[in-house]
ZAMARGU-4260 file (C-alpha; in steps of 0.2 Angstrom, whole numbers, plus 5000, padded with zeros to 4 digits):
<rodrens>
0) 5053/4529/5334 | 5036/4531/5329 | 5032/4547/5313 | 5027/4561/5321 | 5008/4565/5315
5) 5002/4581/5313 | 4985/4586/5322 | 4969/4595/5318 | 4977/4611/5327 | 4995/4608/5319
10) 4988/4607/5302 | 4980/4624/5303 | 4997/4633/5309 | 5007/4624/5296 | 4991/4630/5284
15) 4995/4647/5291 | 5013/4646/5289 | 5011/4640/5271 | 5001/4655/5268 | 5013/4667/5274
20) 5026/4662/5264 | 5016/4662/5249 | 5011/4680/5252 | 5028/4682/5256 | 5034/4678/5238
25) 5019/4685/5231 | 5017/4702/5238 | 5038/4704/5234 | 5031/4698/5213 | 5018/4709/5215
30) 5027/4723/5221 | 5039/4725/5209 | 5026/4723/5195 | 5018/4737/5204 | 5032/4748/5204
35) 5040/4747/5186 | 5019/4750/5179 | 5021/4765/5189 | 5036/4772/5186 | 5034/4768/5169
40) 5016/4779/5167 | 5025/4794/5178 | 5041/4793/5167 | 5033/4793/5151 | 5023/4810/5158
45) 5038/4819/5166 | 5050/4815/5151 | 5036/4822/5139 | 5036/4838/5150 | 5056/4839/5150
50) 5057/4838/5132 | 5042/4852/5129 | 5051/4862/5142 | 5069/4858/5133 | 5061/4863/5118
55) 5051/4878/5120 | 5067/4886/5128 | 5078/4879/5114 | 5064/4887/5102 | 5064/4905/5114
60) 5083/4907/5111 | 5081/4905/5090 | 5070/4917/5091 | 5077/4927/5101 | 5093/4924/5086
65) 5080/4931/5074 | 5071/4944/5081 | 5086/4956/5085 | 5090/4954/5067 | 5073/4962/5062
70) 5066/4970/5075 | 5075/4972/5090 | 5060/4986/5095 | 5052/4970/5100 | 5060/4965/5113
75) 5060/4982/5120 | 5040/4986/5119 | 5030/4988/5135 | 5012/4984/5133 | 5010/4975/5148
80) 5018/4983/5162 | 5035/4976/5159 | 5047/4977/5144 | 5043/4962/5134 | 5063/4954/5134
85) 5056/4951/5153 | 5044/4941/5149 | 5055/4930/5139 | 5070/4930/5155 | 5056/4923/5166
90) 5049/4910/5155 | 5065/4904/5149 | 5069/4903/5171 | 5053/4894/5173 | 5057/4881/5159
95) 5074/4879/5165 | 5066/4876/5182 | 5056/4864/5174 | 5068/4852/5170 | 5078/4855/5185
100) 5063/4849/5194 | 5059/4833/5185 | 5077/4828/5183 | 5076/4830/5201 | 5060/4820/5204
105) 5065/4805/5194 | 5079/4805/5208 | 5069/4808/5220 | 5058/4791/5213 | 5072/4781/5211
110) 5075/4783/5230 | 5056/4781/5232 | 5056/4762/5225 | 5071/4757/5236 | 5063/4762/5251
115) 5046/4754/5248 | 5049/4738/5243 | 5062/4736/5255 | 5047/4741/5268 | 5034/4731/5262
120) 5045/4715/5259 | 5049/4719/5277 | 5032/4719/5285 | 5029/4702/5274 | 5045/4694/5284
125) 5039/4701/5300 | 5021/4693/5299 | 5030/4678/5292 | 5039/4674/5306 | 5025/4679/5317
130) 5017/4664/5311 | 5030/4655/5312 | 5029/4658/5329 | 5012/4649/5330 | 5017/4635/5321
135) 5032/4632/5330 | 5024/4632/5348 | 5011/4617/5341 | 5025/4607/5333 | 5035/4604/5348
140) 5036/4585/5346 | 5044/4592/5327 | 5056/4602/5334 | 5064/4587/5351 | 5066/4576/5335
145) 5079/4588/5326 | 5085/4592/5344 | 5080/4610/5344 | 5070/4615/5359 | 5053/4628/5357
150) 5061/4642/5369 | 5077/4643/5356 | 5065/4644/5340 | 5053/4656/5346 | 5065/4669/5353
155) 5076/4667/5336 | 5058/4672/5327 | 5055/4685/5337 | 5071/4691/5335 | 5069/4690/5315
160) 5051/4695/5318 | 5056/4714/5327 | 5071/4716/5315 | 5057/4714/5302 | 5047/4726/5309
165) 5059/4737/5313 | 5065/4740/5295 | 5049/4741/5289 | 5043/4755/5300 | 5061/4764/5296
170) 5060/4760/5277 | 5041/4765/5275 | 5044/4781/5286 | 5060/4788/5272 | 5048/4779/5256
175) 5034/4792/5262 | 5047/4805/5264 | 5053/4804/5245 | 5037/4801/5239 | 5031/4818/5246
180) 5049/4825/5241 | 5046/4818/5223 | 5027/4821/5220 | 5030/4840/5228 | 5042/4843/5212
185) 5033/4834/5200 | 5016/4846/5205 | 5029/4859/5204 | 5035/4855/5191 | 5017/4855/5180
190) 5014/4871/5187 | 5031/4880/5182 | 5031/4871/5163 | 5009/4880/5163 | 5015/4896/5170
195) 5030/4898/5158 | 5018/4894/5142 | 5009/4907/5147 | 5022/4920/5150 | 5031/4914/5132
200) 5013/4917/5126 | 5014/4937/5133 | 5031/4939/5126 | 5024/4932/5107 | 5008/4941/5110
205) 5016/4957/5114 | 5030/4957/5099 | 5017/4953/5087 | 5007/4969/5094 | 5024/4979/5092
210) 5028/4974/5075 | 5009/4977/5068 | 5009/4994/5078 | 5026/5000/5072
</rodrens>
């Protein structure tokens, strides 16, 4: 039996083909390089933001030790439209809320990744075996000499090529989910570590203002 030889139009689907599965291999490299920058950058913010959170309420509680030692009047004043100990019960809240949030996120994250690289490996296997389709309709002389037919090879990439799809639309659909899920508590998050600064600053401001006025 003569070599099979590969035509001008065969050469270009197995060009194709080659192609795919080196973007296969490369887009599932590239993804994971992707993901661990990213959750590196985000994890090095968020736990910055859980340890000045742990810390300003770990700091809020001494002082709190130390003020009713000296001048328990403090905690008591009203010089802006609350009792200043209030002040203090909310921002110690919103730190605590703080950290619930990020530990939360970083669940949230974790989930994230899993979803997305699955999805977009996924859509790389489905447009794989899309051209694979192409290359197996013009290498039919290939495919009698290993006994295997065209109908049989094509309906078996089809079928891997809507599974494919399938969990990519399905795994992209839950990864945007937890991304909104984890980027709407880590914007939370930012906003309830800046709003309890400011609050600790009205309790400080105000018991400073009480101890210089008594």
């Amino acid at each position: 039996m003569e070599p099979y030889e590969l035509n001008e139009k065969q050469e270009v689907a197995k060009f194709e083909l080659k192609n795919k599965r080196k973007s296969l291999v490369e887009s599932n490299v590239q993804n994971s390089n992707i993901s661990e920058l990213s959750r590196s950058i985000f994890s090095d913010l968020y736990d910055k933001t859980l340890v000045y959170s742990a810390g300003a309420f770990s700091f809020s509680l001494a002082l709190i030790g130390l003020v009713l030692q000296d001048n328990k009047a403090g905690l008591t004043f009203v010089g802006f439209f609350l009792p200043n100990i209030y002040w203090l019960y909310i921002s110690l809240f919103a730190y605590l809320l703080t950290m619930f949030l990020v530990l939360i996120s970083k669940k949230f994250d974790a989930i994230y990744l899993g979803y997305f690289g699955m999805g977009h490996y996924a859509g790389k296997l489905a447009e794989f075996e899309k051209a694979n389709i192409g290359f197996i309709k013009v290498h039919e002389g290939a495919l009698l000499m290993t006994g295997g037919t065209e109908d049989s090879a094509v309906e078996t990439s089809n079928h891997n090529s809507d599974v494919a799809s399938r969990a990519a639309k399905k795994n992209t659909k839950k990864s945007d989910l937890y991304y909104s899920l984890m980027r709407g508590c880590e914007i939370s998050a930012e906003m309830c570590a800046f709003f309890a600064s400011i609050l600790l600053f009205i309790f400080f401001w105000q018991l400073t203002q009480s101890v210089v006025w008594n």
